[in-house]
C-alpha positions in Angstrom: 14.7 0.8 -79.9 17.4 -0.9 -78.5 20.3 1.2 -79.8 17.9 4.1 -79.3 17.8 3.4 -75.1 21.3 2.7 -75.2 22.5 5.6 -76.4 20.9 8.0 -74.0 21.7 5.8 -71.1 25.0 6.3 -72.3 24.9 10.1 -72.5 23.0 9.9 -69.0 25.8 8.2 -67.4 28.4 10.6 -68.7 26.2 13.3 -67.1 26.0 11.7 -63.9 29.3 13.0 -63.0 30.1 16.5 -65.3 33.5 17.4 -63.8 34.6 13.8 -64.5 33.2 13.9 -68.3 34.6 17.7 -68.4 38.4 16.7 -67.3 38.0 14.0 -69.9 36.6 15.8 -73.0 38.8 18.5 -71.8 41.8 16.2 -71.8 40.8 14.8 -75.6 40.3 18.0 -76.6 43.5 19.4 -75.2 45.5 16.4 -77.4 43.6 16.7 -80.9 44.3 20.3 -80.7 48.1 19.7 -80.1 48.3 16.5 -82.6 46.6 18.6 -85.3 49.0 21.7 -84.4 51.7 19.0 -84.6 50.8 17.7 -87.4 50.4 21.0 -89.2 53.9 22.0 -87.8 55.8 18.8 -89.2 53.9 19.3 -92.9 54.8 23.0 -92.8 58.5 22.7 -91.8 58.8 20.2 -94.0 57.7 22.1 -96.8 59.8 24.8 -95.8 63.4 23.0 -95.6 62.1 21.2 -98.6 61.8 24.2 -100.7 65.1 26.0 -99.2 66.8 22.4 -100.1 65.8 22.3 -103.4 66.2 25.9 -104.5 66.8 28.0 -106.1 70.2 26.4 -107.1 69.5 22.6 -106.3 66.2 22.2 -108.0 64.5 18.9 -107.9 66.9 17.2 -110.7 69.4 18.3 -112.7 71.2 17.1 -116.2 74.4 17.8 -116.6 77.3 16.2 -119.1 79.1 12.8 -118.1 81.6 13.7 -115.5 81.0 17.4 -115.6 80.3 17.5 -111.9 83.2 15.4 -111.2 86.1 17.5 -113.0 83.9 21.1 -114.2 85.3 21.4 -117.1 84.6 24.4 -119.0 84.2 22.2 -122.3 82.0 19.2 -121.0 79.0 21.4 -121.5 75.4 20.2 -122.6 75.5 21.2 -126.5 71.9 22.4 -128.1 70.4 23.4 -125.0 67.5 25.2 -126.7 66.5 22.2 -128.5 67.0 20.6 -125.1 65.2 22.8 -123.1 61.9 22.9 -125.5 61.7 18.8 -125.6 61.8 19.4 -122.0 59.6 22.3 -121.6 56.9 20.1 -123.2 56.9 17.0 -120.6 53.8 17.9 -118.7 55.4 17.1 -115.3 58.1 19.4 -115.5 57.0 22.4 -114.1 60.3 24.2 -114.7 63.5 23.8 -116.8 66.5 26.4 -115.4 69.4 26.5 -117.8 73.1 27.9 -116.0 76.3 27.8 -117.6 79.4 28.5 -114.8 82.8 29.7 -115.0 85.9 30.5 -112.4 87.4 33.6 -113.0 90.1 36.3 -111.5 88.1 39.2 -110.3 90.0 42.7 -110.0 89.1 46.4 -109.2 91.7 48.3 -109.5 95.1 46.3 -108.0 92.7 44.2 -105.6 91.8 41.0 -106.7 89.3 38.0 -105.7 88.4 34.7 -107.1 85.2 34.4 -108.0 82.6 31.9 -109.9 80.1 33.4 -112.7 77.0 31.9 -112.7 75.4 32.7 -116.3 71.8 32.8 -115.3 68.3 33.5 -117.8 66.5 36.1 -116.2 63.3 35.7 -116.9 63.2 32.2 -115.6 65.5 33.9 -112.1 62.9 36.2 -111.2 59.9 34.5 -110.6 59.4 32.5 -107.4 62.0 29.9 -106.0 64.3 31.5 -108.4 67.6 32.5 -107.2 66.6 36.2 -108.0 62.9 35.8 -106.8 63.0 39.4 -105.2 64.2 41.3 -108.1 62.1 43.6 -110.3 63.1 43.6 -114.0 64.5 47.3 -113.7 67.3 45.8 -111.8 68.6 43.1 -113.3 71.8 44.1 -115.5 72.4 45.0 -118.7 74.5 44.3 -121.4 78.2 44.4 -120.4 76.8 44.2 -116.6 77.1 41.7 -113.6 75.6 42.0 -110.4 77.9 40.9 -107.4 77.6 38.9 -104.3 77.0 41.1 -101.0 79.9 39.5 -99.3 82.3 39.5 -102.2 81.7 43.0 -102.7 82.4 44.1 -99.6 85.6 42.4 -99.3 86.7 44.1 -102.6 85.3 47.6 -101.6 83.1 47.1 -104.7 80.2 50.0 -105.1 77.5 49.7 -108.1 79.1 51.5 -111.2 82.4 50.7 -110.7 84.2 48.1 -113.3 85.6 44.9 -112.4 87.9 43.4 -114.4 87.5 39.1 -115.3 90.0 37.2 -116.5 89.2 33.7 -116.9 89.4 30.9 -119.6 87.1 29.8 -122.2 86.1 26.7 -123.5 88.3 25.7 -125.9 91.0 26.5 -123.8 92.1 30.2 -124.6 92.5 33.1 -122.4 89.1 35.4 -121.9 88.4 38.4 -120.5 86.5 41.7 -120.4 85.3 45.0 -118.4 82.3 44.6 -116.9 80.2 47.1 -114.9 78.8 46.6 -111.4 75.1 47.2 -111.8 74.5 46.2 -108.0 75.0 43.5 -105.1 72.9 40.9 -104.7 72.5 38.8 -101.2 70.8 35.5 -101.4 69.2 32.5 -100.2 73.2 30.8 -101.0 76.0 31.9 -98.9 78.3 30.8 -101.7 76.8 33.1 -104.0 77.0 35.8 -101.5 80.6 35.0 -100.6 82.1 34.3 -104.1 79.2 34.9 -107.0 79.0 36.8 -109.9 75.8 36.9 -111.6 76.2 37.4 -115.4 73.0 36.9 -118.5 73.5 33.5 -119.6 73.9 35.1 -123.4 76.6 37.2 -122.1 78.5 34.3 -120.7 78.2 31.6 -123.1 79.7 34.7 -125.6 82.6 35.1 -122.7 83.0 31.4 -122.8 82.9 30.5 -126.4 80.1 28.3 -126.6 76.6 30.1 -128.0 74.3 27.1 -126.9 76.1 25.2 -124.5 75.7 25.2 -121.0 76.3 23.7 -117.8 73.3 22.5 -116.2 70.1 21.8 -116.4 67.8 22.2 -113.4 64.6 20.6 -113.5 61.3 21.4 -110.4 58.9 19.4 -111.0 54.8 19.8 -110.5 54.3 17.0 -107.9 57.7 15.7 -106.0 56.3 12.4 -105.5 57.1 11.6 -109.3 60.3 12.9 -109.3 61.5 9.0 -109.3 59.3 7.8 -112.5 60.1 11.2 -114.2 63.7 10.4 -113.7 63.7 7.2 -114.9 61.6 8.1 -118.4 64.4 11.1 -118.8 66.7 8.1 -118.7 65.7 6.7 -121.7 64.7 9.2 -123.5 67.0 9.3 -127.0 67.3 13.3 -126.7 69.1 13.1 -123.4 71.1 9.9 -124.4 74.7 10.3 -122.9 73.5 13.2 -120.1 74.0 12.4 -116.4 70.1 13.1 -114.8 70.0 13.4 -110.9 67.7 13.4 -108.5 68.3 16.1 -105.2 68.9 13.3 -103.0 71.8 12.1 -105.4 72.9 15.3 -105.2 72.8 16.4 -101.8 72.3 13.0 -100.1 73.4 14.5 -96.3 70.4 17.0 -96.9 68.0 13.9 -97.4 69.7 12.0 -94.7 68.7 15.0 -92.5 65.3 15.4 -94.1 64.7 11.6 -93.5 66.0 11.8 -89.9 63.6 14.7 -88.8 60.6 13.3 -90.3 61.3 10.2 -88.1 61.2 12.3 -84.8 58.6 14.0 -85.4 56.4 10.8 -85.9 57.8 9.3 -83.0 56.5 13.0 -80.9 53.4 12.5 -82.2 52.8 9.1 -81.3 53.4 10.4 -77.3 50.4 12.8 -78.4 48.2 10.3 -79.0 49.1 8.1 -76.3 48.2 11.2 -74.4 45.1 11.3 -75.8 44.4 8.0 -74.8 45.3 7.9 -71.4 42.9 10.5 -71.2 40.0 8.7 -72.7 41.0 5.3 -71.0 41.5 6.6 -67.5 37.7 8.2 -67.4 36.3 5.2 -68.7 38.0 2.8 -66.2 36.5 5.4 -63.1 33.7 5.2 -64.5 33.6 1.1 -64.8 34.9 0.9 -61.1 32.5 3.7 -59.4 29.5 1.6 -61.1 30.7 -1.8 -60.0 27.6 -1.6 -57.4 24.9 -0.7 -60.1 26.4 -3.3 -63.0 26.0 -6.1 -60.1 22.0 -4.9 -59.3 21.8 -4.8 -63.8 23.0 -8.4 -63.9 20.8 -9.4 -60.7 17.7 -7.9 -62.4 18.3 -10.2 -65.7 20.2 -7.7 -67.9 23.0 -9.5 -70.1 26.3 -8.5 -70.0 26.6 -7.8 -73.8 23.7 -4.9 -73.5 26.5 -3.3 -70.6 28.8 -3.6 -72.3 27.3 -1.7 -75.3 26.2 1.1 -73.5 29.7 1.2 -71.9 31.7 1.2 -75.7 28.5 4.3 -76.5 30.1 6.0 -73.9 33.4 6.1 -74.5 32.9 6.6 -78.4 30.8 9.7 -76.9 33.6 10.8 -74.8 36.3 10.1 -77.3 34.4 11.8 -80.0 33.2 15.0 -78.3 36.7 15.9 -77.4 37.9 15.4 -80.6 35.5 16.8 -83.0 35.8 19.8 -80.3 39.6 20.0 -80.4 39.3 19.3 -84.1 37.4 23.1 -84.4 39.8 24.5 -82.5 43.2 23.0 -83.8 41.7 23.8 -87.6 41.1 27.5 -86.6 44.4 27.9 -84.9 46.4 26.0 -88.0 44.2 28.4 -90.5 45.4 31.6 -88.3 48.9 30.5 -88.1 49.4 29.5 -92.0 47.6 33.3 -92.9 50.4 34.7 -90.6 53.1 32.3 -91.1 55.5 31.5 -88.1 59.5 33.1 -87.9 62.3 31.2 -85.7 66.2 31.3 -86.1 67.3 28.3 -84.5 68.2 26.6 -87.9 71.5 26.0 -86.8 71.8 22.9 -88.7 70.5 24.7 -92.0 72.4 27.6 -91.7 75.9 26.2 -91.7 74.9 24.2 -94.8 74.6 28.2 -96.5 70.8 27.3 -96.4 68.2 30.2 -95.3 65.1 29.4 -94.2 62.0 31.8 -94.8 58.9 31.7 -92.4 56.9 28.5 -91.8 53.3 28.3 -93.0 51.9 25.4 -91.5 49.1 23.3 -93.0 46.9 20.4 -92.8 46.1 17.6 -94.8 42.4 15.9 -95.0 44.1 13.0 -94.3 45.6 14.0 -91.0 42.2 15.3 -89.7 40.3 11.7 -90.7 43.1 9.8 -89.4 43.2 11.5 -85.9 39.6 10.8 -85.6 39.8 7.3 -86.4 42.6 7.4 -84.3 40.9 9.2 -81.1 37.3 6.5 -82.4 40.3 3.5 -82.4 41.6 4.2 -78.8 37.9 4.6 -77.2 36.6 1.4 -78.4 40.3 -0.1 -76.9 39.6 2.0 -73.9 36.3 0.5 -72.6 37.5 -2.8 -73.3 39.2 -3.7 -69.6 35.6 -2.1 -68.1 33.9 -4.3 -70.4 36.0 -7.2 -69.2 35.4 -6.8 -66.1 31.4 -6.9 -66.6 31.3 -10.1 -68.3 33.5 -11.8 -64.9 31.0 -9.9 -62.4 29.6 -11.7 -60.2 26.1 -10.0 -59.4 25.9 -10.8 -55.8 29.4 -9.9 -55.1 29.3 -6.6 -57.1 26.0 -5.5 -55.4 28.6 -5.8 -52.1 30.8 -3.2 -52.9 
């Protein structure tokens, strides 16, 4: 009975004055919908540098031979790679294993030449998504005894599908190699480098222009769930079929990217926490008017007999009612305007920072976890109970005969 009465003495007194209560639902409201937003925002970008990061050259690991990324040479390739790639294929948190075999060569059309660096890619595993040829239909990709070219690379060589380019280069063991190959198209990607000085070539075709029918030079590994990347790493490590490989993870790799990864994550958190104490401020302001304009009225309560602890339970109701009406409120609305906004996506270009690291970004599809929805309502729950505690202080140092004088 007790909790009962208090309760809708609680919901009276927020009714007593409705513009008050309005500003400070309105004021809740206003904040959950810009945390979850926020939130959404910083799990979606995330996501989307994460991806561009990681692919489609990068990957989330790669294996490569001892020292290979230190000198490239053509012969300090990873030998068996079909064997390889099955025992890997089979490890049920790989999700993907991308083979690539790479060589420098002398590109010429004609008396015009350009160096250039083959990437010997398998097209079937190119195609699909996050691959570095995720666009392409299978009628497009090249035959045998055909390359596709970098956008850039062929415009600086005033190369047109169908013509032949001529590649000298080296092979493995050391000789001279070489051969005509025909233009089947350009290709721009999500790499500038590839754009600016690729050659895309079958990974059959090179290994046979190359000299070395299952080798190749990397190994790049995406796995299911990134969060396991560090144990997965670690069993490669010691596993007997990869004995004498180098295994990386992309922050090994590319440890400025994670750097900057790290370094954004950190300022975001730091924005939202200014949300939330936004959201507070809202709730505790209302609830601190309210415990002053009632100063009066608690002093004729404590005159009458009623204990302190019974006001100051009706006065935590209240601002749990407050807090929580905004937020489950600004909760509706925030998850509607997240679910609207991931269906669309969102496209900006001020990537400035990403771009001149040759890394494109695609449009941002932000999301929501159930964690960040629970935690802002405990959160909003948290922050009412602390906001009618000075009002409850004050209660339990009234003075009834003083109080029922002002």
């Amino acid at each position: 009975m007790a909790f009962s009465t208090d309760l809708r003495i609680a919901f009276r007194n927020l009714g007593r004055n409705p513009k008050r209560t309005a500003l400070g639902v309105g004021a809740i409201f206003l904040a959950q919908v810009a945390v979850l937003w926020f939130m959404s925002f910083i799990h979606g970008y995330e996501n989307l540098v994460f991806e561009a990061v990681t692919g489609p050259m990068l990957g989330h690991a790669q294996i490569h031979a001892e020292q290979y990324r230190k000198k490239h040479e053509l012969w300090n390739s990873i030998n068996q790679a079909s064997h390889l790639m099955t025992h890997l294929e089979k490890n049920p948190a790989i999700n993907q294993v991308v083979p690539r075999a790479y060589a420098p060569v002398l590109a010429a059309l004609q008396e015009n030449g350009e160096t250039a660096l083959i990437t010997g890619l398998d097209w079937d595993k190119e195609i699909h998504a996050q691959g570095l040829l995720e666009d392409f239909l299978p009628k497009d990709l090249p035959g045998s005894g055909e390359v596709l070219l970098g956008a850039n690379l062929a415009q600086v060589m005033g190369v047109k599908p169908g013509d032949t380019l001529a590649l000298i280069g080296q092979s493995a063991d050391g000789a001279p190699a070489g051969g005509l190959f025909k233009v089947k198209g350009t290709v721009s990607t999500a790499l500038d480098s590839v754009n600016r000085k690729g050659i895309l070539m079958s990974l059959p075709a090179l290994q046979k222009f190359l000299g070395m029918p299952d080798g190749v030079h990397e190994i790049m590994l995406r796995v299911k769930t990134p969060a396991e990347l560090p144990s997965l790493i670690a069993a490669l490590r010691h596993d007997p079929d990869l004995r004498g490989l180098e295994i990386l993870s992309w922050q090994t790799l590319q440890p400025q990217l994670a750097t900057l990864l790290k370094t954004f994550a950190q300022e975001n958190r730091f924005i939202l926490v200014l949300i939330f104490i936004t959201a507070a401020a809202g709730i505790a302001n209302t609830m601190l008017m309210a415990g002053f304009e009632r100063t009066h009225e608690f002093g004729v309560l404590l005159a009458l007999g009623c204990r302190p602890r019974r006001l100051i339970t009706t006065l935590i109701y209240e601002s749990l009612a407050l807090g929580l009406s905004g937020v489950l409120l600004g909760t509706l609305a925030g998850a509607g305007l997240v679910a609207w906004e991931f269906s669309h996506g969102l496209t900006f270009g001020g990537l400035k920072d990403f771009a001149m690291m040759g890394i494109r970004l695609k449009a941002l599809h932000p999301f929501l976890l159930p964690s960040d929805i629970i935690r802002s309502v405990l959160c909003v729950a948290i922050t009412a109970l602390l906001a009618s505690w000075w009002p409850a202080e004050r209660v339990v140092k009234l003075n009834p005969l003083e109080a029922m004088r002002s």
